[in-house]
C-alpha positions as CSV (number, residue, x, y, z in Angstrom):
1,X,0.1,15.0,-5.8
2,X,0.2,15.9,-2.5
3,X,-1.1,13.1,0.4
4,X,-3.3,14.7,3.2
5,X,-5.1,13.7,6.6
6,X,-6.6,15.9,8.8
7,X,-3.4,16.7,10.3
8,X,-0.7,14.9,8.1
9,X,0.5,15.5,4.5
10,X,2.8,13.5,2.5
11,X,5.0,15.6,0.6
12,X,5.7,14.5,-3.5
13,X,8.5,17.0,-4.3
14,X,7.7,18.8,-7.5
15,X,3.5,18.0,-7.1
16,X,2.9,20.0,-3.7
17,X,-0.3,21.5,-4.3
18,X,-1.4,25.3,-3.3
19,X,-4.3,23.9,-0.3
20,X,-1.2,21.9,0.9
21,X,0.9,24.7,1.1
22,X,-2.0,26.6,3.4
23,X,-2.5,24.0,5.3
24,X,1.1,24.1,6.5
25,X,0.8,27.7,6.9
26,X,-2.1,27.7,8.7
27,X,-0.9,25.5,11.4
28,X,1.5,22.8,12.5
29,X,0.8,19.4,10.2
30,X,3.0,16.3,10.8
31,X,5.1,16.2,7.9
32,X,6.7,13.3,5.3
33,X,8.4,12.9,2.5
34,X,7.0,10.3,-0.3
35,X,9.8,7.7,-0.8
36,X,10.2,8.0,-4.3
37,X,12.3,11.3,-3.3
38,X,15.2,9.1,-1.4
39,X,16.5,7.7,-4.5
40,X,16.8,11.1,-6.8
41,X,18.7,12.5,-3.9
42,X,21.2,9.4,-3.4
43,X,21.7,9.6,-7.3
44,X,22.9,13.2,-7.0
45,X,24.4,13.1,-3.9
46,X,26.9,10.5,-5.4
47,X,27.7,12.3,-8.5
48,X,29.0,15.1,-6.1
49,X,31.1,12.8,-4.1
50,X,32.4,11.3,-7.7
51,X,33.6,14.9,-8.6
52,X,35.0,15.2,-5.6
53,X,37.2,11.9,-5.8
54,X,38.1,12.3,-9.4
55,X,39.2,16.2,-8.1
56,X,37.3,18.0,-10.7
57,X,37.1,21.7,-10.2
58,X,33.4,22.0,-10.0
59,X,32.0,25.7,-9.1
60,X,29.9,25.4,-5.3
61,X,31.7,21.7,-4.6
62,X,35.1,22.7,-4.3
63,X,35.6,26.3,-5.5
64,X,35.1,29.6,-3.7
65,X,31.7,31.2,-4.2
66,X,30.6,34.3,-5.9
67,X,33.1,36.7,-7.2
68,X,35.7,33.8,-5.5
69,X,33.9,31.1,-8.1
70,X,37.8,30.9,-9.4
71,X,39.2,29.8,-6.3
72,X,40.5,25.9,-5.7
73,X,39.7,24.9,-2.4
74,X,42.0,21.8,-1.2
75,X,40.3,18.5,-0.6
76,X,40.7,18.3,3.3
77,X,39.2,22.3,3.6
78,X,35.7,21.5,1.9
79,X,34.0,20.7,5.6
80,X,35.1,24.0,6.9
81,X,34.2,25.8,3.5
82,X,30.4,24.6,4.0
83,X,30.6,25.6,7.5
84,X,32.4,29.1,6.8
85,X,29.9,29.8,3.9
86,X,27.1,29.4,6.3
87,X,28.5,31.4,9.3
88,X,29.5,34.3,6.8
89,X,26.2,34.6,5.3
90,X,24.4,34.8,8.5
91,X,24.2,38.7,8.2
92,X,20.4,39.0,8.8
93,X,18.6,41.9,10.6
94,X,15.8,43.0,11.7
95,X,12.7,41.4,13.4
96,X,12.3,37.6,13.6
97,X,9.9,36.2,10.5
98,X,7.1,34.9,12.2
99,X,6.3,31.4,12.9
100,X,3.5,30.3,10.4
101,X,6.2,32.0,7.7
102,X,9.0,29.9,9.2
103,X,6.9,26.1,8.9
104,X,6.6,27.2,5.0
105,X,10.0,28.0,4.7
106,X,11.0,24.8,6.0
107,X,8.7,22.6,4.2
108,X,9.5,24.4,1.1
109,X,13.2,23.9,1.2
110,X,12.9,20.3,2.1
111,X,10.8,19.9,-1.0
112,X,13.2,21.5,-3.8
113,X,16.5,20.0,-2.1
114,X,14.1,16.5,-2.7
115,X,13.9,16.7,-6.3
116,X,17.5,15.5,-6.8
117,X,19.4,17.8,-7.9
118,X,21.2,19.5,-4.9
119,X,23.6,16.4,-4.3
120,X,22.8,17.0,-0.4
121,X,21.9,14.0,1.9
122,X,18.6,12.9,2.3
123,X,19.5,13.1,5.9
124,X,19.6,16.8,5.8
125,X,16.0,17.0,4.1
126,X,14.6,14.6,7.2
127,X,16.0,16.8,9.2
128,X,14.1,20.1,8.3
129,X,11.2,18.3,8.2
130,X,12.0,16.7,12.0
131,X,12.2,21.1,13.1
132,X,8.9,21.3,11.2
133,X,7.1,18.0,12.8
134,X,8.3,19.2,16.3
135,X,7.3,22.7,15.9
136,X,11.4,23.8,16.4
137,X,11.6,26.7,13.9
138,X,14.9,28.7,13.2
139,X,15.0,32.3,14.1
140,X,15.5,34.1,10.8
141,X,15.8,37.6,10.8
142,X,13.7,39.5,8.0
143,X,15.7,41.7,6.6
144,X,18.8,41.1,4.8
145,X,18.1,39.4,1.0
146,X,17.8,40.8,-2.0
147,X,15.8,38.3,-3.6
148,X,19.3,36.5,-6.1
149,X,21.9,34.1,-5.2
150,X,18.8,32.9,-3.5
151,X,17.6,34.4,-0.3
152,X,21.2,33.8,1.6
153,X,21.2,35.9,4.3
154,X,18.0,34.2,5.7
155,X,18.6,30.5,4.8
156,X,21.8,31.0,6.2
157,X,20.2,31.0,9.9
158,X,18.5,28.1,9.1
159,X,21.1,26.3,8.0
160,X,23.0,27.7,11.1
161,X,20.4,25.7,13.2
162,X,21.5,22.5,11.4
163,X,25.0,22.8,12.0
164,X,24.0,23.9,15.5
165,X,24.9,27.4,15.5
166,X,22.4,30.5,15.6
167,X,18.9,29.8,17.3
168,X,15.3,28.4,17.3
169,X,12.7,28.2,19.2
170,X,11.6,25.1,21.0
171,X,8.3,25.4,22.4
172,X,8.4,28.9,22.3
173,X,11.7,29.4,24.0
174,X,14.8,30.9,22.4
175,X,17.2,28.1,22.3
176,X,20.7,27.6,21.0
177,X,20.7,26.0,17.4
178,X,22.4,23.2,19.4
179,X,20.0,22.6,21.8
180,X,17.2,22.7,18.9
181,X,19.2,20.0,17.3
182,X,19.1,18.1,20.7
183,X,15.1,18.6,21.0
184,X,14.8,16.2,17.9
185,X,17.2,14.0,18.9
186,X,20.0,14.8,16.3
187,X,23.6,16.0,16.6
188,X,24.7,19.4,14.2
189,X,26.0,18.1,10.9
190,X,29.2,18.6,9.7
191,X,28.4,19.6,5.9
192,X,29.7,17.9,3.2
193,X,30.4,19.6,-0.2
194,X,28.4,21.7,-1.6
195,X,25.5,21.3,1.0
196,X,26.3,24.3,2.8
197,X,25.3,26.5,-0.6
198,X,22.7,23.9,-1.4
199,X,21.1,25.1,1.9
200,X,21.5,29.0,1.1
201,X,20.6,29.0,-2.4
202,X,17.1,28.9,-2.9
203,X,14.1,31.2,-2.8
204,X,11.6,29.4,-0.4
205,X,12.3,32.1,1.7
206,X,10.8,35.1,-0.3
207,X,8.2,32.4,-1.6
208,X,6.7,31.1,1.9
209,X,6.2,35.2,2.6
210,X,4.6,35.7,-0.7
211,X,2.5,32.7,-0.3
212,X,1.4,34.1,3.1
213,X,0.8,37.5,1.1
214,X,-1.4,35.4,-1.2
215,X,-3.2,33.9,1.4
216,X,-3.9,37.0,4.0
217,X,-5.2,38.6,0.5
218,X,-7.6,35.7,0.0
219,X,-8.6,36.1,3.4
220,X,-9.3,40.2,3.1
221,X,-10.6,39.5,-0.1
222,X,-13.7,37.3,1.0
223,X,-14.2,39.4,3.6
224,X,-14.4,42.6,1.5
225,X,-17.1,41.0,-1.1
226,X,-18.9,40.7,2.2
227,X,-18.7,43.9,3.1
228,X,-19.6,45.3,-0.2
229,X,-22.8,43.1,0.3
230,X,-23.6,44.7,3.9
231,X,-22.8,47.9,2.4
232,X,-25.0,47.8,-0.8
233,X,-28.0,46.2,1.6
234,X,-27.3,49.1,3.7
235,X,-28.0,51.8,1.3
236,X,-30.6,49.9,-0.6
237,X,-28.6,49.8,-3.8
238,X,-29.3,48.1,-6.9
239,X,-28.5,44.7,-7.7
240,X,-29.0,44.8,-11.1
241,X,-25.0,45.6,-12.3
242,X,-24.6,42.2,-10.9
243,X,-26.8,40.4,-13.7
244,X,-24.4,38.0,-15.4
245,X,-25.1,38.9,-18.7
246,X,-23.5,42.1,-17.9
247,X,-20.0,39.6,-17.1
248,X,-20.6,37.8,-19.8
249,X,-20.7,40.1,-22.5
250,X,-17.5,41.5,-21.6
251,X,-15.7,37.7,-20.6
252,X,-13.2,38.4,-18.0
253,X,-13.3,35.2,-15.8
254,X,-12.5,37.2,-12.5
255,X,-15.3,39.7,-13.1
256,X,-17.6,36.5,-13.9
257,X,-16.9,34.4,-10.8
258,X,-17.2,37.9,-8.6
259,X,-20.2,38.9,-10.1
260,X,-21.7,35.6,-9.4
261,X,-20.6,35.2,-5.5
262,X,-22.3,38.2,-4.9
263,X,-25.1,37.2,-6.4
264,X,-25.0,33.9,-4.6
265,X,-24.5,36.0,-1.1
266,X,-27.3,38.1,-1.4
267,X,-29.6,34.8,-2.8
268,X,-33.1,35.4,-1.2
269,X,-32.9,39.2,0.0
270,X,-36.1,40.5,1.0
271,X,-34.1,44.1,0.9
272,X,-33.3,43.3,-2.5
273,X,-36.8,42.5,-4.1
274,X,-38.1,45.7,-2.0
275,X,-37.4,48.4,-4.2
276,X,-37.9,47.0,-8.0
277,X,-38.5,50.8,-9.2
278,X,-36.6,52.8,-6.9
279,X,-34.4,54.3,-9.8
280,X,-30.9,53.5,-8.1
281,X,-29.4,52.3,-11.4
282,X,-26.4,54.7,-10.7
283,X,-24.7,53.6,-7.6
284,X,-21.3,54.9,-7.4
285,X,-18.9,52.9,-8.8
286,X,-17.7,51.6,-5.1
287,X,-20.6,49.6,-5.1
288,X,-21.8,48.7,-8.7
289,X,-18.2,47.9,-10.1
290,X,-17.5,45.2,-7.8
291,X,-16.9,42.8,-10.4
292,X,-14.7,44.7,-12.4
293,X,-12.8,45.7,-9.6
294,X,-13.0,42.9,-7.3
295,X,-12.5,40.6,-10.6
296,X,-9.2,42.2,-11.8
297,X,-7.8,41.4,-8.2
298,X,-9.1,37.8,-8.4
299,X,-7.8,37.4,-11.5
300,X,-4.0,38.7,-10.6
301,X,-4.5,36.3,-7.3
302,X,-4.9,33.3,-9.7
303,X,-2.0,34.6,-12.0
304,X,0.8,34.6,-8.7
305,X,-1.2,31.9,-7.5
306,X,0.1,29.7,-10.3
307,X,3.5,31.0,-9.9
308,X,4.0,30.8,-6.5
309,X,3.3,27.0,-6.7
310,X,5.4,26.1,-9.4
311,X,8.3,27.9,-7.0
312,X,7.3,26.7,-4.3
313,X,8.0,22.8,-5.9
314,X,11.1,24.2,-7.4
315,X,14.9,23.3,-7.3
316,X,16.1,26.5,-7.2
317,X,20.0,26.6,-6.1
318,X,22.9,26.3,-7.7
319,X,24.6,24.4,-9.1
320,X,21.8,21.7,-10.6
321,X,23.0,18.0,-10.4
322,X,21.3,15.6,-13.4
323,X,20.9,12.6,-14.0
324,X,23.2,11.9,-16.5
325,X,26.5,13.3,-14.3
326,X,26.4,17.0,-15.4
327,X,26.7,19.6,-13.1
328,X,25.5,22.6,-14.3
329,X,25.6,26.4,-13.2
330,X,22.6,28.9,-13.9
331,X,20.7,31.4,-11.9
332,X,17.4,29.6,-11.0
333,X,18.0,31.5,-7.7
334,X,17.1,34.8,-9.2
335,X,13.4,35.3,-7.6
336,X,12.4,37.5,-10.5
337,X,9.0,35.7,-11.0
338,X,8.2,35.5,-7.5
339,X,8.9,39.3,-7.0
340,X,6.9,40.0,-10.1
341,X,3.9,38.4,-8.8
342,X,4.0,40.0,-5.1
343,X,3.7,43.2,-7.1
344,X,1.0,41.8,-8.2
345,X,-0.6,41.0,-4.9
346,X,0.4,44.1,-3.9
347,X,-1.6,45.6,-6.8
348,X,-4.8,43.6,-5.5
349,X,-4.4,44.3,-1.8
350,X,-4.1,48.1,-2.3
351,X,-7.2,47.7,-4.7
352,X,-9.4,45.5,-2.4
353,X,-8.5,48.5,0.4
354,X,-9.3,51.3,-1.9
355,X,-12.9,50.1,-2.8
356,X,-13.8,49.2,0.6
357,X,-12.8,53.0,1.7
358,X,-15.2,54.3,-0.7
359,X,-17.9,52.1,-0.4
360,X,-17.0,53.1,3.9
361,X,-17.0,56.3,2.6
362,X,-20.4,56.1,0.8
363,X,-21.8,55.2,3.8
364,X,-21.3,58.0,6.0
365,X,-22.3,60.9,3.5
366,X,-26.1,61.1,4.0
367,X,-26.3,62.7,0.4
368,X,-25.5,59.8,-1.2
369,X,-26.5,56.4,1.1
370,X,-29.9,58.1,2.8
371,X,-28.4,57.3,6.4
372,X,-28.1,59.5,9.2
373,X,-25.1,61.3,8.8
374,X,-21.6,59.2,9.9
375,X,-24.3,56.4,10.6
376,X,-25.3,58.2,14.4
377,X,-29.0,59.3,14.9
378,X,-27.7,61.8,17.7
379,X,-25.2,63.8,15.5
380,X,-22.8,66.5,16.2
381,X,-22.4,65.6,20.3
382,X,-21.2,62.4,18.8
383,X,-19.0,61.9,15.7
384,X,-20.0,58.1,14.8
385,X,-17.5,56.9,12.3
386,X,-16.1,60.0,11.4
387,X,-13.0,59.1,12.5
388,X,-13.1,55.5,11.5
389,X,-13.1,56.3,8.3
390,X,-9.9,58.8,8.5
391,X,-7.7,55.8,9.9
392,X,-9.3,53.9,6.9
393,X,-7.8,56.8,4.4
394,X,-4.5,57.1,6.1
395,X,-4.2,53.1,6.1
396,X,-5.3,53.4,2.1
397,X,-2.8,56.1,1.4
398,X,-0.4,53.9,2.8
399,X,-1.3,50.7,0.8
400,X,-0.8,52.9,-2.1
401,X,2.6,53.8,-1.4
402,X,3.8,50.4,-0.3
403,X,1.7,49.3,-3.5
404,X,4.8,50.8,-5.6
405,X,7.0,47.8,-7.2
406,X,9.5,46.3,-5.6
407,X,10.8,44.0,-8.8
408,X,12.2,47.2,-10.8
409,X,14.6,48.1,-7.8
410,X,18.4,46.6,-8.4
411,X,21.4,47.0,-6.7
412,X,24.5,45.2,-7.4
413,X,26.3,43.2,-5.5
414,X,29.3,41.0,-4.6
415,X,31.6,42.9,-6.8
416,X,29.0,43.3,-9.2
417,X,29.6,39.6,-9.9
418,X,25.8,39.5,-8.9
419,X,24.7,42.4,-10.9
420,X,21.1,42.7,-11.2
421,X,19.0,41.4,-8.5
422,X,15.2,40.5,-7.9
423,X,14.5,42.5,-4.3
424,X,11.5,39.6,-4.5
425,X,12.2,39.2,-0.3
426,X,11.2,42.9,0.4
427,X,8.5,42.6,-1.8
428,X,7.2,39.9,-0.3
429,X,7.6,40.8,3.0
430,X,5.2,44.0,2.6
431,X,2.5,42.4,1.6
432,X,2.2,41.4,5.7
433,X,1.6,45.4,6.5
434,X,-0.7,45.8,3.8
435,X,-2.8,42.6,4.1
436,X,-3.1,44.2,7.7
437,X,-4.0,47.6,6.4
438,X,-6.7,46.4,4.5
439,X,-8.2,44.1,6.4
440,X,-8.8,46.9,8.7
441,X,-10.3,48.9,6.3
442,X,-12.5,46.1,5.1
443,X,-13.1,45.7,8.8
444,X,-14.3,48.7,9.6
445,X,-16.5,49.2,6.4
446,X,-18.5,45.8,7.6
447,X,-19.0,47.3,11.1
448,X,-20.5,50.2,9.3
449,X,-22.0,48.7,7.4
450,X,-24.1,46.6,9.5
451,X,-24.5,50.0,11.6
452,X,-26.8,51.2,8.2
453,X,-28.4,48.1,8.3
454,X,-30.0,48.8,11.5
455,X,-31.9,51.8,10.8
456,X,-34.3,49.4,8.9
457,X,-34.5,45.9,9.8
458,X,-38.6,45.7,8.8
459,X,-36.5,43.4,6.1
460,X,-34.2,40.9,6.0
461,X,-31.0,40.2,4.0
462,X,-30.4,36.5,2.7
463,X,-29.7,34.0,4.7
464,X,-25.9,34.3,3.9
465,X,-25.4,38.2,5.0
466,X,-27.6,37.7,7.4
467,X,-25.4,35.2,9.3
468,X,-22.8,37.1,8.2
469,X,-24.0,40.5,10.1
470,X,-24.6,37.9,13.4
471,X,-21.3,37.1,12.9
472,X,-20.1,40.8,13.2
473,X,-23.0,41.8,15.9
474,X,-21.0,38.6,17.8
475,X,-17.9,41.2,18.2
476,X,-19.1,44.8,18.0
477,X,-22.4,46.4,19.4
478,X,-24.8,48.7,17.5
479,X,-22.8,52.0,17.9
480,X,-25.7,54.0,19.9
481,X,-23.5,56.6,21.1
482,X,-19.6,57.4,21.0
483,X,-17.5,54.7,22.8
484,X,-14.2,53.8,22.6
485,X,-13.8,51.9,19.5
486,X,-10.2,51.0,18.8
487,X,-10.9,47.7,20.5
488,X,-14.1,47.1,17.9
489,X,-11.5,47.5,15.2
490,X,-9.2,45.3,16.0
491,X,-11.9,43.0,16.3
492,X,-13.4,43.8,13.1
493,X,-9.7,43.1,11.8
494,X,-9.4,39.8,13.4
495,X,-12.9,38.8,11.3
496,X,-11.7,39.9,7.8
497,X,-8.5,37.9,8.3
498,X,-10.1,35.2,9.2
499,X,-10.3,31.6,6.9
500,X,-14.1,30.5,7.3
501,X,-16.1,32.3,4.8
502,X,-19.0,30.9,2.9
503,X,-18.6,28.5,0.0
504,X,-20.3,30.7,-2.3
505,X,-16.9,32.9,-1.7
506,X,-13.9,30.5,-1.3
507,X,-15.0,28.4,-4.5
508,X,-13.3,31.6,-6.5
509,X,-10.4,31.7,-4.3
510,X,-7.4,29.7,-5.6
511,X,-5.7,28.1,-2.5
512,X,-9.4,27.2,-1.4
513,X,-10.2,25.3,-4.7
């Protein structure tokens, strides 16, 4: 298992657990390596360095790579082969991957080169995790991987930090990757065989952004069962589709723990025991399938969950050194599973939008919630949340095209030696923009939603939503007439991305368990 402090963790390569993995995302932790790791990779490293002085022709320790897999490369050219792989593969583009991405990347790396069968130096390893402890991350361009051979345009700048080419940032600063090297007090390796590929094989890089995927949609998705709970408060709906033998009878366990965390947020409603016989048995479904919405996301957040932490502890390049001397080539580079399962979280995101622009929706149509119309008492010289809830749409109809999978897209490459490929990176990498998108939506339905609330405060929520709806009054003001409200937004979308929600919530959530 992992090893934690407050601000340490101890890193057991193959047992790094999901929590651990947020916690390094979430912000700089001092990390370490448990020793049992140094003597795996010593073990492999020397079965590499036997190959080499016996001059066997071993594919990634003295061959060409790739469609050149058949080349012989002379004893006294495998430094510069390392060091040529790296600089040729550092064809990335597009915007730097952010830093919180970048600390994942790192740690992730360090911990599938640790489980002993890369045949790289342990040195190498203690390196990444120096850049990590001293907050010196490699600039890696996003764009550039298609998600098999591993994610080689983007490892490649990392590695081109160790071998003190490319750049990183040092507190903050755009440095040289020599002068990062220099920050931790190390000179650029010269790479021995096959560490150079050792370094660009690998899928921590599409892995670290799905993991951030998963945890911004953990984030949007406590915030949304929130907001479903200010929003059925609002319009006085029933609570009754939330009665557990409902969940039961049918057995899906996502649907169950939803069903039951909204029941535990809106524990001791006076709004709720108001209206026994009001006849709302019929909410739309927005608001009384919740759990069968809510649940099917929850349930596909557990599913990549899972995967995303047995990849993340993975050794995933190519060739695999074991114990027993054999060297053996495969593909565990191929990010298939991880791009299957940021479908997946792509599915959930787009769904956890959709409902909340409903329920938003819902709101604003006097017909159906009883509230003054777009939630304003002086209608028609001011709009309310008319307009709101058309950036809400357009930011839902967007969801629902990035929502389209990513894993059945293929292009060949290298001469078609590399012939079908995951494009797990890209799919990964979207679920930043949508994550955004919906916590925006989400957002804006709580603001609204506490809007409805106060055109009857004679009752209270529970003590839950209520602190909840302080929480929101804390960043936007009741909307009395029309004002500006792009800044109320953004604020509203800072709140649903946010990592403190109520146990009753985070108890379901799989990185929080």
């Amino acid at each position: 298992m992992t090893k934690t402090t407050d601000s340490s963790l101890t890193l057991h390569p193959g047992h790094v657990s999901l929590a651990a993995l947020r916690s390094i995302y979430a912000a700089p932790v001092q990390l370490s390596l448990d020793p049992s790791a140094r003597a795996l990779m010593q073990a492999s490293l020397a079965t590499v360095q036997r190959i080499v002085d016996e001059d066997q022709v071993v594919y990634g320790i003295n061959t060409g790579f790739g469609k050149l897999a058949s080349t012989k490369i002379a004893h006294e050219r495998l430094a510069e082969l390392q060091r040529n792989l790296v600089l040729s593969h550092s064809v990335g583009t597009g915007d730097a991957l952010a830093d919180d991405v970048v600390r994942l990347i790192l740690a992730t790396k360090a911990v599938s080169l640790a489980r002993g069968h890369s045949g790289i130096r342990p040195e190498i390893v203690d390196a990444l995790l120096a850049m990590a402890n001293a907050d010196v991350l490699p600039v890696i361009p996003a764009k550039g991987s298609v998600g098999a051979s591993g994610d080689l345009a983007p490892l490649a700048h990392l590695a081109c930090v160790l071998i003190g080419e490319g750049q990183a940032k040092v507190n903050g600063q755009v440095v040289s990757g020599a002068e990062a090297m220099r920050s931790i007090g190390l000179a650029p390796f010269v790479l021995g065989p096959k560490e150079g590929l050792a370094l660009l094989n690998g899928t921590q890089v599409s892995t670290s952004l799905a993991l951030a995927g998963l945890f911004g949609a953990e984030s949007v998705f406590a915030a949304a069962l929130v907001a479903g709970c200010l929003s059925l408060e609002a319009i006085k709906g029933s609570v009754k589709p939330f009665d557990a033998r409902i969940h039961e009878a049918r057995g899906q366990a996502g649907q169950i723990a939803v069903a039951a965390a909204v029941r535990a947020l809106l524990d001791g409603s006076a709004i709720d025991t108001s209206h026994p016989n009001c006849g709302r048995v019929q909410d739309p479904y927005s608001i009384r399938c919740v759990p069968q919405v809510m649940g099917a996301c929850l349930d596909n957040l557990h599913h990549a969950a899972r995967v995303l932490t047995i990849e993340a502890n993975a050794a995933s390049d190519n060739p695999l050194v074991f114990d027993n001397g054999d060297v053996i080539s495969g593909g565990n580079f191929h990010a298939e599973p991880v791009a299957f399962v940021a479908d997946i979280i792509a599915l959930a995101v787009a769904e956890i939008g959709a409902i909340s622009e409903r329920r938003l929706s819902l709101l604003l149509d006097p017909g159906l919630s009883g509230l003054p119309a777009f939630l304003i008492l002086d209608s028609g010289v001011n709009s309310g949340f008319m307009i709101a809830q058309v950036t809400a749409a357009a930011l839902a109809a967007e969801n629902q095209c990035l929502a389209n999978p990513s894993s059945v897209t293929s292009l060949p490459t290298s001469a078609n030696q590399e012939d079908h490929v995951s494009m797990a990176t890209y799919g990964a990498r979207r679920l930043g923009d949508m994550v955004r998108n919906a916590a925006v939506m989400v957002g804006i339905e709580a603001m609204a939603a506490a809007q409805g609330m106060e055109f009857d405060r004679t009752l209270k929520s529970s003590p839950l939503i209520e602190a909840q709806f302080a929480a929101i009054r804390e960043r936007v003001a009741y909307l009395e007439q029309d004002r500006y409200l792009a800044p109320d937004i953004e604020a509203m979308r800072a709140w649903a991305q946010q990592s403190t929600w109520p146990v009753a919530l985070t108890q379901c959530l799989p990185s929080f368990a």
